[in-house]
N, C-alpha and C positions, 0 to 999 in steps of 0.2 A: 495715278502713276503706279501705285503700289499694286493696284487691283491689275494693269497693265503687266506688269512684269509677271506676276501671278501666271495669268493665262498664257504669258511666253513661255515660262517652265514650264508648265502645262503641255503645251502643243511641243516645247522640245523635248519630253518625257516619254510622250507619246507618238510621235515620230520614231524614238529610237526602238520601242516596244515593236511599233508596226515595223519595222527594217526587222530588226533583231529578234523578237519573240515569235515572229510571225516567220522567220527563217528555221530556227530551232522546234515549230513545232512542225513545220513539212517536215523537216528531218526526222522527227518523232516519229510520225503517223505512215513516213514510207520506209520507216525500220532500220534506215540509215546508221541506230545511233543502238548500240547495246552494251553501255557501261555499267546498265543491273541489269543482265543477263543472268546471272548467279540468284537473284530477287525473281526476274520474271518464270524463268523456268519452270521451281518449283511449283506458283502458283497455277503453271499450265496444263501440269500434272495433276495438280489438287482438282481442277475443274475440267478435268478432262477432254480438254479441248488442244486443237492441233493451230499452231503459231502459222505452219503456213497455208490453211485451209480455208477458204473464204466463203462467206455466206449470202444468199440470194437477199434481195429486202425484206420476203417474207419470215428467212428464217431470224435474221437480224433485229425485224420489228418482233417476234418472237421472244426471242433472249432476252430483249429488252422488256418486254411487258412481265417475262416471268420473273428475273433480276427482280425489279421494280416491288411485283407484289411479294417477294419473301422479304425485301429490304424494309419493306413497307408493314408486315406484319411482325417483324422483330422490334422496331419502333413503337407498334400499337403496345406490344405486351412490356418494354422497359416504360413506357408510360404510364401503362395500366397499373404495374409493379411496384411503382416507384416507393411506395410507403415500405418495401421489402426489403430495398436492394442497400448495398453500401454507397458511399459519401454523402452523406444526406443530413448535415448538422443539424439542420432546423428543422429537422422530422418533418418534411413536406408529405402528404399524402395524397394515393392515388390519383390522378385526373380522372374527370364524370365521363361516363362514355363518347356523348357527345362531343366534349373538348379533347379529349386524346383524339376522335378521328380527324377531326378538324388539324389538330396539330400534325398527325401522324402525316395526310395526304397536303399539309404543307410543305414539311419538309421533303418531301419526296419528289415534290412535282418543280422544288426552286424554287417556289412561291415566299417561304418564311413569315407567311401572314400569322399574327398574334394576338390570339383573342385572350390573351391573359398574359398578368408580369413578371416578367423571368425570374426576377429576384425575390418572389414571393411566395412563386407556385412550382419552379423548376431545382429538383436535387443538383448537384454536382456530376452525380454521376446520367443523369439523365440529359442533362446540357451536354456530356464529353460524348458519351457511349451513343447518346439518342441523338439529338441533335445535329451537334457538331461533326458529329461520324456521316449525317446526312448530310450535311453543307457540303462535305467532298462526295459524296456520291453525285446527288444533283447535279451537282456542277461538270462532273466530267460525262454523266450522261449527255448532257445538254451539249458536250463537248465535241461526244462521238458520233451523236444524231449531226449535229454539220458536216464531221468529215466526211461521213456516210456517205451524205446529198450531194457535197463536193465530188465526191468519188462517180458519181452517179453522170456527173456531169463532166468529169474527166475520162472515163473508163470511153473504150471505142470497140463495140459487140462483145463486151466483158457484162454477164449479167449477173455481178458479184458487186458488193461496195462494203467490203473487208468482214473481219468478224469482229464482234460485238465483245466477244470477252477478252479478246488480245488488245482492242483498241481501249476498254476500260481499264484494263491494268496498265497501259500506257500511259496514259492520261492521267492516272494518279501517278504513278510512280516517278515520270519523267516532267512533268507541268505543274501539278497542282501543290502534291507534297514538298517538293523542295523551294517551291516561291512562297508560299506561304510559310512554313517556317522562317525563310530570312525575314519575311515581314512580320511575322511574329514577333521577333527580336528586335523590331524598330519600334514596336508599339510596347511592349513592355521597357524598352531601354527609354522610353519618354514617357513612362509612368505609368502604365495599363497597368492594371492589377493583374495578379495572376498565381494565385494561391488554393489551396485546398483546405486554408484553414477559413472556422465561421463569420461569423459576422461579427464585428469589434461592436460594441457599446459603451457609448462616452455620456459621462454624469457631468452636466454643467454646475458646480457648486453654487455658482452666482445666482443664478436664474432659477436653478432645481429641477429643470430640465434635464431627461436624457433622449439623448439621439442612439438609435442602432443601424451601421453603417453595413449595408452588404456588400461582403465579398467575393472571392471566386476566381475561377479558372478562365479570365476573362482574357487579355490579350492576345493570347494564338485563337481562340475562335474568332477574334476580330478581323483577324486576317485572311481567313478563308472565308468568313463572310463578305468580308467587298472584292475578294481577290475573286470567288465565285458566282460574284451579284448574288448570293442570299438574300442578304439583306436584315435577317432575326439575328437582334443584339440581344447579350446576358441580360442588361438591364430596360426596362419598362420603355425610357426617356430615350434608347437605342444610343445614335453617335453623338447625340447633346451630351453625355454623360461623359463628363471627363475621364471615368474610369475606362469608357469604352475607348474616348476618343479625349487623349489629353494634351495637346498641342496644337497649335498652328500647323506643326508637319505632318504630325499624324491624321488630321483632316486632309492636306493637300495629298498625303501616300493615298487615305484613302479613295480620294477621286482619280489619283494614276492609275491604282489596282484594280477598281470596279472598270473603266474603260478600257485597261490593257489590251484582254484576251479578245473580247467583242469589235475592237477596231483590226488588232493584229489578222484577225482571220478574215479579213478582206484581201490581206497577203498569201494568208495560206491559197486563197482560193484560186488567187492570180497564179499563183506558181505551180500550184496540180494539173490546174486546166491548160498550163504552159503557155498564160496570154496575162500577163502581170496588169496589162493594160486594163484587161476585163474588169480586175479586181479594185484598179485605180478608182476604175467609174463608180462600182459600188461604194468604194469607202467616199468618194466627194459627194453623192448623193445623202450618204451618213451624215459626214460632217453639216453640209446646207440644213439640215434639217433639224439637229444637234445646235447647229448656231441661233437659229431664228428662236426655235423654243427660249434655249438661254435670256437670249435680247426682251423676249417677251416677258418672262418671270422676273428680269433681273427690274426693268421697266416697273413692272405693275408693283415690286415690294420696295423700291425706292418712292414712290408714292405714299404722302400719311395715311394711317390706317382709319377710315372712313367711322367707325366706333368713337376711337380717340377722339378723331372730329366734334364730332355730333356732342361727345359730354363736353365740350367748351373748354377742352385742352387745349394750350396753345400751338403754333405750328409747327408741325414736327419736321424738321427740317432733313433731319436722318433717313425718313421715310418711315417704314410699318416694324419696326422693331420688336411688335405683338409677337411673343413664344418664340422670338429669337437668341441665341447666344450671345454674349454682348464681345465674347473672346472673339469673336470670327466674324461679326456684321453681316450687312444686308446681302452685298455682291458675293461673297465667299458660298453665302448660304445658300443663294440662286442657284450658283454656279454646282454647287454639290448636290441639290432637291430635283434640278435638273438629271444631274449627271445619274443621279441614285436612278429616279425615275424613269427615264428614256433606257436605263440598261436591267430593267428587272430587278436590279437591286433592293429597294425599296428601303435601304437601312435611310435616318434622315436624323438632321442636326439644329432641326427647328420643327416646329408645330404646325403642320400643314394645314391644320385648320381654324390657325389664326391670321391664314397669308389673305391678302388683297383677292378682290375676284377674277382679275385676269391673270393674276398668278396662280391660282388653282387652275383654270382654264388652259394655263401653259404643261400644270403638270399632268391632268388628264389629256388634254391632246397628244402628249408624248405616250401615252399608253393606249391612246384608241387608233393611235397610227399603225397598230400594229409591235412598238417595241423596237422597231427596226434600224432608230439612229443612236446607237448601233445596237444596239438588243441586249441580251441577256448572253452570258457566254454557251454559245452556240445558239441557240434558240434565233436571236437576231438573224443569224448570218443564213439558216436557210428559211426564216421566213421573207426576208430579204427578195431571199432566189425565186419563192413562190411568187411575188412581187412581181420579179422580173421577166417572170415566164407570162403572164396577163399584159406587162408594157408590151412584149414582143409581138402576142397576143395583135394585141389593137396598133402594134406598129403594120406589123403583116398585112391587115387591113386597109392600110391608109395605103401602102404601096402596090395591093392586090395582087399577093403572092405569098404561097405557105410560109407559116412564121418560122424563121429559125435561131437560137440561140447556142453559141460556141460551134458553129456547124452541126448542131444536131437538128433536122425537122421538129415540132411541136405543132403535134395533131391533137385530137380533139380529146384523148383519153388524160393527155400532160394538163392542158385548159381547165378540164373540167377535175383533176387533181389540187389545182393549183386554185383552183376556181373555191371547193371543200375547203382547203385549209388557210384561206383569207375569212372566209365567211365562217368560219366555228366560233371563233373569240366572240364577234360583233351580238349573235344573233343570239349565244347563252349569256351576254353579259344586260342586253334590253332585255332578253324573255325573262330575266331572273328580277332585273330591275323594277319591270314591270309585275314579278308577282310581287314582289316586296312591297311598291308602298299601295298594294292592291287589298293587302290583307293586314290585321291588328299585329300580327306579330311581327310581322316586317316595319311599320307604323312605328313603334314602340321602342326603336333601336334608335333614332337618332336624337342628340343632344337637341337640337335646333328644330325651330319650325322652318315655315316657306320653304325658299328656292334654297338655301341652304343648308337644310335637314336634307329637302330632295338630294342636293349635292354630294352629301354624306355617303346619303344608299348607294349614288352612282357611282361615288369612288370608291366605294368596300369591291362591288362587283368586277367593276372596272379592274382594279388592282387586282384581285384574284386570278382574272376571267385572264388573264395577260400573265400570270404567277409574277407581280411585283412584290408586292406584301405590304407597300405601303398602308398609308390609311388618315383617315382623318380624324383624331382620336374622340372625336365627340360621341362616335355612333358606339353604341356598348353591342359588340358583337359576340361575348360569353355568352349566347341564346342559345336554347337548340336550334331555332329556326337559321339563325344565321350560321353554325357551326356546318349545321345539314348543306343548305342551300352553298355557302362555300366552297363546302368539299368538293359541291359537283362542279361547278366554275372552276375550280381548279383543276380536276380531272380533265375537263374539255379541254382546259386552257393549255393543258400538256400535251397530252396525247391524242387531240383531234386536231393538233395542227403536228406534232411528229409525224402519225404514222401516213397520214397522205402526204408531207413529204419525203418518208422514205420510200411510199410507192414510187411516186416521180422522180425518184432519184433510181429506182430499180427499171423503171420503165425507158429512162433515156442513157442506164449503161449498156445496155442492149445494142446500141443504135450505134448507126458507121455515121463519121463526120463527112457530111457534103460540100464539095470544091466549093468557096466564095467566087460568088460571079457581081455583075455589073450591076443587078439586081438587090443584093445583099444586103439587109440592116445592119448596120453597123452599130454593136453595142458595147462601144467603147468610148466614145465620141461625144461632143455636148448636147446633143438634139435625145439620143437615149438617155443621157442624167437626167434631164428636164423630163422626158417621158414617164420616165421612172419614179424619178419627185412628184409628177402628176397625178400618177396613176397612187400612191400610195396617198396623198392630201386628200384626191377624192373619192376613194373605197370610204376612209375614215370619214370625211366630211360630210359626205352625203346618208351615213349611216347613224352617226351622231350627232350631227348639226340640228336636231330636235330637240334630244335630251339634254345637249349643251344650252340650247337656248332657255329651256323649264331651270338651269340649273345656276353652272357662273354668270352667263351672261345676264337673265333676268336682274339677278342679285347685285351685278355692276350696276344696271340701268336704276335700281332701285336707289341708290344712292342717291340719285340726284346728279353725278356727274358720269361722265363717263368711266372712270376708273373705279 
């Protein structure tokens, strides 16, 4: 009943986000809204760019890749730095080359993957300036790469889809920065730490034991990390850590936060495109897909943990409470591993790799689908689109007539765009899988032998290859091999599903909408959700239903019972 009411506040959380956040950011993105005008100006000036000027996709994809790499090499060098720079009490020094890039093209691509412990290896001022300063960037790239596609698909012979630097100082200034600070102030007002001073050390007299407790600037990064789907917490342990994550509420804020923006812009889209219904269909295909995962994980970790088992534990009635928090239980912890996972997030408040086998299964399926229910803030929403342009695709087919989607035709150049950026994630995340446990160094990373250790490699890649950052903490990824191989998963995982579809978003603003006749796909309707939900189960299933099987599933079967 408890867990019942939970998921009600939940979906009426999120409901109010998708009506209301999702209203407030069309407002944002069609300029409607200029109460820091006096903030934007300035910076328009500084960047030399013109507020009412728009840009083609090419110059857009542009902007964004140069953005990207200066943001990206200011990072390499406050890491590189870091033994130099100020706040730094515990005299942390320099990161190895290979771990700065690793971290560097983390944080830049939204990923937040972490091959090393914040609280050990990260200054203060490296976590604020380096970091942190990246969790909003990412996150509103990710932001304006959707409106873009959006735009692309609302525009009618406009072969514009906004400018890139007007839309990022938007995105920070009217979205990102003022919700995360209020959520900032709920995570420290229930006990987030949030200090500049070092680390306290406590002398047990009794025992003779001392503990040394770290501190830090923890709380408002918390908040841009879920608020942004990041996902890289100050601390090692991520949202398990009380300091990160110290309440009951501040767990449920942070599964509002992570799903807000990624459901909300299924609205934005209904409303640019001026067919709200459109948007409808996307977000129910979300939710279906978001729900079943959930059922599945929540299912496999209320089952005893088959270890337990086997040493002649008695019956665990609770379920798999292996590397779980005992403040939050099994369903809470589904419901957030889930929610972390399926949205790029990747922060998590239990130990993914002491969950049951079909609950790993649930959480790798939510990141080989693509990210899509509902994705990463922006990232989701127009791989989503890409999605939907291949349903239409094989609708067109069925009814033997060119495909069209919002009234726009979709020829053979959208297809084979759309076609590129489903298939980049899949194909670097098995090529890379497959060199790793091909070779000793890839071999060498995981904790575990068999289908397990297999498991390991495939969710390190997996998680990258998607910019989650989760992980299974068993595999020791501090390798070069793994830092290297990483980076590049991440790099694909970004910018070889953005920029084909900012091409396809430049290729169908061009395009005049054609009259709906009697003929007409309707992709609004339940026969298009169910297309849609098809077509994204089977890209994913038929691509990974291999490695899935060498991986959880063997591992289920190996038990002895099914779970």
């Amino acid at each position: 009943m408890t867990f019942a009411l939970f998921l009600l506040a939940l979906a009426v959380c999120l409901a109010l986000c998708w009506r209301f956040l999702g209203a407030y950011m069309v407002a944002v993105f069609e300029n409607r809204l200029s109460f820091l005008g006096f903030i934007e100006r300035p910076i328009y000036r500084l960047l030399g760019t013109n507020k009412e000027v728009e840009q083609s996709w090419k110059r857009y994809a542009s902007s964004m890749v140069v953005f990207s790499g200066v943001s990206a090499l200011f990072l390499y060098l406050v890491l590189a730095l870091q033994g130099h720079l100020p706040l730094n009490p515990q005299h942390f020094s320099d990161l190895t080359p290979a771990l700065d890039l690793n971290t560097t093209v983390s944080f830049l691509t939204n990923t937040n993957w972490q091959n090393y412990g914040g609280e050990t290896t990260m200054s203060y001022f490296s976590q604020m300036f380096g970091l942190e300063f990246h969790q909003f960037l990412s996150a509103a790239v990710g932001l304006v790469l959707a409106i873009a596609v959006i735009r692309g698909f609302a525009n009618r012979g406009k072969p514009t889809i906004g400018n890139f630097w007007v839309d990022m100082t938007r995105s920070c200034l009217y979205v990102l920065f003022p919700i995360a600070f209020l959520l900032g102030i709920v995570f420290v007002a229930q006990g987030g730490v949030d200090t500049l001073h070092g680390p306290v050390t406590i002398h047990n007299g009794l025992t003779g034991l001392t503990q040394t407790i770290a501190l830090g600037p923890v709380g408002f990064m918390e908040a841009i990390k879920q608020l942004g789907t990041n996902g890289g917490g100050f601390f090692n342990i991520n949202s398990a850590h009380p300091f990160e994550n110290p309440t009951g509420l501040t767990n449920f804020m942070s599964i509002v936060a992570l799903l807000s923006i990624p459901f909300s812009l299924t609205y934005v889209f209904g409303k640019m495109v001026g067919r709200l219904r459109q948007g409808v269909a996307v977000l129910i295909a979300m939710v279906i897909l978001y729900g079943s995962l959930i059922g599945l994980n929540a299912w496999a970790e209320a089952q005893p943990n088959p270890a337990v088992v086997h040493g002649g534990v008695a019956t665990q009635y609770v379920g798999n409470m292996e590397g779980k928090e005992v403040r939050f239980g099994i369903l809470p912890s589904s419901l957030f591993a889930v929610s972390s996972t399926v949205t790029s997030t990747g922060s998590a408040d239990y130990a993914y790799d002491s969950g049951n086998s079909w609950g790993n299964f649930a959480l790798l399926s939510g990141m080989m689908l693509g990210e899509v229910e509902p994705g990463g803030v922006g990232s989701g929403m127009y791989t989503i689109l890409l999605m939907a342009i291949i349903a239409v695709f094989i609708g067109g087919l069925m009814i033997g007539r060119t495909p069209e989607y919002l009234g726009k035709k979709i020829q053979a150049r959208e297809v084979k765009l759309a076609g590129i950026g489903v298939l980049v994630m899949p194909i670097t995340v098995l090529i890379l899988t497959g060199i790793a446990v091909s070779v000793h160094a890839g071999r060498a990373g995981p904790l575990n032998g068999g289908p397990h250790g297999f498991s390991e490699i495939l969710y390190a890649f997996t998680s990258q290859g998607n910019n989650n950052g989760s992980a299974f903490g068993g595999l020791t990824g501090n390798t070069p091999f793994y830092n290297i191989m990483g980076s590049v998963a991440m790099l694909l995982g970004r910018f070889g599903v953005a920029i084909p579809a900012l091409a396809l978003a430049g290729s169908l603003a061009g395009k005049q909408v054609v009259p709906a006749g009697l003929g007409t796909f309707r992709t609004d309707n339940t026969m298009f959700i169910g297309l849609l939900i098809g077509v994204i189960v089977i890209i994913g299933g038929l691509t990974f239903f291999p490695a899935l099987a060498l991986g959880p599933i063997v591992e289920a079967l190996s038990h002895g019972k099914f779970w």
